[in-house]
RODO-2510 file (C-alpha; in nm, 4 decimals, decimal comma):
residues 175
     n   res          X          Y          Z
     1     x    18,3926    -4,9830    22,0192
     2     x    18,4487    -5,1343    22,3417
     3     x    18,2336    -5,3730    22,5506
     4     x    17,9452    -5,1916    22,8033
     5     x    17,8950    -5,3608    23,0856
     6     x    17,5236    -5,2671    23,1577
     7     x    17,3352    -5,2909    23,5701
     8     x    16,9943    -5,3486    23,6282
     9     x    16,8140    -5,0396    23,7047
    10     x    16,8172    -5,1852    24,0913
    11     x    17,2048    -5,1725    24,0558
    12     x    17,2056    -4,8592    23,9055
    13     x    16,9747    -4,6726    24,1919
    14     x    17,1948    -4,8204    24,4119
    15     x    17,5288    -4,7052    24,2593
    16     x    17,3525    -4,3451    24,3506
    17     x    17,1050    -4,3483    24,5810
    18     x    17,0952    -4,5050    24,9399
    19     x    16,7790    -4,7321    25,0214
    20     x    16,6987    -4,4914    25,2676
    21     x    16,6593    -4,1902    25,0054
    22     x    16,4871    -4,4338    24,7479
    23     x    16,2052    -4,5283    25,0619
    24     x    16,2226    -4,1319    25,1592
    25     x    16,1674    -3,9930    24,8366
    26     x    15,8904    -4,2027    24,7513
    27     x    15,7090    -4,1972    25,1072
    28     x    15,7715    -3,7805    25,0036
    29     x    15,5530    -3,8470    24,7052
    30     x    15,3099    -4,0483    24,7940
    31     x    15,2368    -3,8544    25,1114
    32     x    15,1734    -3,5213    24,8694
    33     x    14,9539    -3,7099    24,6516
    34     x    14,7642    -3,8677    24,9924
    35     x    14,7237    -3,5289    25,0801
    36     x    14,5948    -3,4577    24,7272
    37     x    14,3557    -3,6944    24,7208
    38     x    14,2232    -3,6481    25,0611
    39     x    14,2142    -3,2564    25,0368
    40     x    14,0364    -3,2917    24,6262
    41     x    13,7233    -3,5506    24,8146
    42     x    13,8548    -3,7701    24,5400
    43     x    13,7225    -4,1179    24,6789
    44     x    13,4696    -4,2329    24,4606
    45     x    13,5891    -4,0368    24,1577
    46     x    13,9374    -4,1097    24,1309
    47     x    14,1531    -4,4276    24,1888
    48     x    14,5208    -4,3331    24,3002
    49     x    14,7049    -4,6499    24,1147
    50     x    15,0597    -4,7535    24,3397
    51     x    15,1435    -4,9883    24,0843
    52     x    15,1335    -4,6319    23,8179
    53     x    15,3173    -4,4733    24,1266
    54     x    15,6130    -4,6956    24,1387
    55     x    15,6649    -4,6409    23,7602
    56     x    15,6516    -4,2663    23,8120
    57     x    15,9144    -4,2929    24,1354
    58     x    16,1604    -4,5259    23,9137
    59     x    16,1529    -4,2742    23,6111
    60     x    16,1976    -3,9646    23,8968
    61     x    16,4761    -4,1594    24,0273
    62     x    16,6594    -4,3207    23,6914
    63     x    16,6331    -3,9778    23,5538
    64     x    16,7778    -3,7966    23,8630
    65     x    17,0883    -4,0521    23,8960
    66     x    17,1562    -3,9810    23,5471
    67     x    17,1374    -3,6164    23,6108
    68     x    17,3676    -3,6341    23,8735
    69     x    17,6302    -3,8168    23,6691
    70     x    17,5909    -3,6218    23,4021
    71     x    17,6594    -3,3162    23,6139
    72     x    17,8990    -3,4778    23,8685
    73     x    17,7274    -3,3426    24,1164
    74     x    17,6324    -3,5144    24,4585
    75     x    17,3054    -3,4059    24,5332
    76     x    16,9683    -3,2798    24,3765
    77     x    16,8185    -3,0043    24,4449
    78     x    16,4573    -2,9691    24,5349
    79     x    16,3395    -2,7619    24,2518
    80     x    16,4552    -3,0456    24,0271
    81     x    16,3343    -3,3275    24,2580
    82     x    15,9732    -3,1444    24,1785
    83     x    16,0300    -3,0327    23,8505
    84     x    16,0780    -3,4038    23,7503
    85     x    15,8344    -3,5661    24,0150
    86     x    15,5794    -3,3239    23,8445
    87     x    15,6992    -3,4255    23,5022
    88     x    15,6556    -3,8191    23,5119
    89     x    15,3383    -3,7543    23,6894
    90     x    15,2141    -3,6045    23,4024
    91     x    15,3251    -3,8344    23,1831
    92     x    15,2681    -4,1677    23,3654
    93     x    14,9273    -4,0147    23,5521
    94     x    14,9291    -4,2268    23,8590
    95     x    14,5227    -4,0695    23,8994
    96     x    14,3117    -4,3027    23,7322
    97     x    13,9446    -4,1499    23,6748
    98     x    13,6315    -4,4130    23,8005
    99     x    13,3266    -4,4532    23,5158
   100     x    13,1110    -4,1808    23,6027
   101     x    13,3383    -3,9541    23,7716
   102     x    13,2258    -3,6459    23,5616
   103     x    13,4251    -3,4317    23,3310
   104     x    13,6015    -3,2088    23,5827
   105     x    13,8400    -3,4681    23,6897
   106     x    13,9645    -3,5399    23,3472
   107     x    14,3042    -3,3561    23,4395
   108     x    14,3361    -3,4990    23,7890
   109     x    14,6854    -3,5827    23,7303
   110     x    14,7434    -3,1960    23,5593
   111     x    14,5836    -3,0639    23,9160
   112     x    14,8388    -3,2729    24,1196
   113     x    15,1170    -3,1588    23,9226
   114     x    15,0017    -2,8093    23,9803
   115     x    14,9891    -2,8189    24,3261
   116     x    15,3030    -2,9818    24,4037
   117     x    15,4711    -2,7181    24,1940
   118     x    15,2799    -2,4469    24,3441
   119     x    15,4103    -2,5901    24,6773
   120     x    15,7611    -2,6456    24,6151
   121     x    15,7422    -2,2547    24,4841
   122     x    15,5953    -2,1456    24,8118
   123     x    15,3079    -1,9866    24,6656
   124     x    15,0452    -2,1832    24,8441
   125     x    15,2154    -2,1168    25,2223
   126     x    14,9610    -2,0763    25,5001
   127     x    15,1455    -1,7256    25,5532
   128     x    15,1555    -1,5748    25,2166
   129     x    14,8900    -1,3122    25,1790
   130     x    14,7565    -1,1153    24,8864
   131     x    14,6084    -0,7704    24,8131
   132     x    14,2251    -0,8405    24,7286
   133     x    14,3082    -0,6447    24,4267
   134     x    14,5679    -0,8883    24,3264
   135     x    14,3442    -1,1676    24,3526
   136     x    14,1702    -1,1527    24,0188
   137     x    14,5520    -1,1510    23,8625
   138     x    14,6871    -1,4377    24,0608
   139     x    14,3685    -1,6458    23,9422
   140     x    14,4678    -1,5707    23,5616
   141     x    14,8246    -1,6632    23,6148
   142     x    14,7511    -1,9931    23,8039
   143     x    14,5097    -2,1258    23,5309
   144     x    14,7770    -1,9933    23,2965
   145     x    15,0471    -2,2241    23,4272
   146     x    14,7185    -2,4935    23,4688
   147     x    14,6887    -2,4198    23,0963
   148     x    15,0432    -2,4829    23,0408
   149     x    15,0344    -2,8500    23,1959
   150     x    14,7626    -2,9520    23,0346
   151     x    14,8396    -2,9068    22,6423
   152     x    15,2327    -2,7752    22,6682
   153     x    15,5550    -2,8952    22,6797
   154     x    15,5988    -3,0252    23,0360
   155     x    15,9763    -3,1439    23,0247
   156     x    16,0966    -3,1360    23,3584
   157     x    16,3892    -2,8532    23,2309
   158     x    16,0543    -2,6621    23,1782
   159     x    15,8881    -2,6897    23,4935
   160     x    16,2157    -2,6549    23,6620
   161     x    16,2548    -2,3277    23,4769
   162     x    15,8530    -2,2479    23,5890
   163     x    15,9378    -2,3159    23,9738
   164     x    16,2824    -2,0612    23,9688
   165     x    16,0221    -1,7852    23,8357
   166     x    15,7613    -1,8550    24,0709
   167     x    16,0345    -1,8908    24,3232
   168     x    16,1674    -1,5602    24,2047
   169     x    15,8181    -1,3461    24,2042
   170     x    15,7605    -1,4433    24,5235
   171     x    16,1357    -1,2720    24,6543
   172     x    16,0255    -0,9717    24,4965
   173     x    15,6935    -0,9723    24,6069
   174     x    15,7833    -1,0188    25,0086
   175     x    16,0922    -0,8021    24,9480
***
């Protein structure tokens, strides 16, 4: 077997990703899970760690380059960008809960995830309207994919796969 030369994870974002996308996409981030925060009251309850954060941007972005190569392909789309942003969140849960925060912030990070995704599907657009009647059915399907984040399989293939069908019922819906 031959020799493998092997880069530095700095080396290897940089073989795919300008500076300029690496700063972007994790200003991106950050500023969606700002707005989290800020939107949830979470000060006082929840600590938003950076140092957590810049593990969860390096996986996002180690895991995209290697997407792209694997796919020769020069750019990623957005549903993937979220699908895996989502993903690592999950798994690295940059939401740290403060002693005494109470028990409905124990899946912060699951909440997060959810909204980004609901987001990036357009679902949560100031414009989209519902039928009151539809109301009581959109609640069961959100805590259903809430449900889903919490105690199932959250691969980013299967949140990417979550975001086309969301993506999807909302074509039919305004069509």
């Amino acid at each position: 077997m031959k020799d493998r030369e092997f880069n530095t994870l700095k080396e290897e974002l940089n073989e795919t990703f300008s500076d300029e996308y690496i700063r972007n996409a994790g200003l991106f981030i950050h500023r969606l899970a700002e707005e989290f925060y800020e939107n949830r009251h979470l000060e006082g309850k929840v600590f938003f760690s950076d140092t957590i954060f810049e593990y969860c941007l390096i996986d996002i972005l180690v895991d995209l380059a290697r997407l792209k190569h694997f796919h020769d392909i020069s750019r990623v789309n957005y549903v993937k960008f979220i699908a895996y942003t989502a993903s690592w969140c999950l798994k690295r849960k940059p939401f740290q809960l403060l002693e005494g925060c109470g028990k409905e912030y124990i899946y912060i990070n699951e909440q997060f995830a959810l909204s980004i995704l609901m987001q990036a599907a357009g679902c949560v657009d100031r414009g989209t309207s519902y039928l009151a009647e539809q109301e009581e059915e959109l609640i069961l399907k959100i805590e259903q994919i809430f449900y889903h984040l919490k105690y199932r399989n959250t691969n980013p293939q299967t949140l990417e796969l979550l975001l086309l069908g969301m993506q999807s019922g909302t074509m039919i819906h305004r069509g």
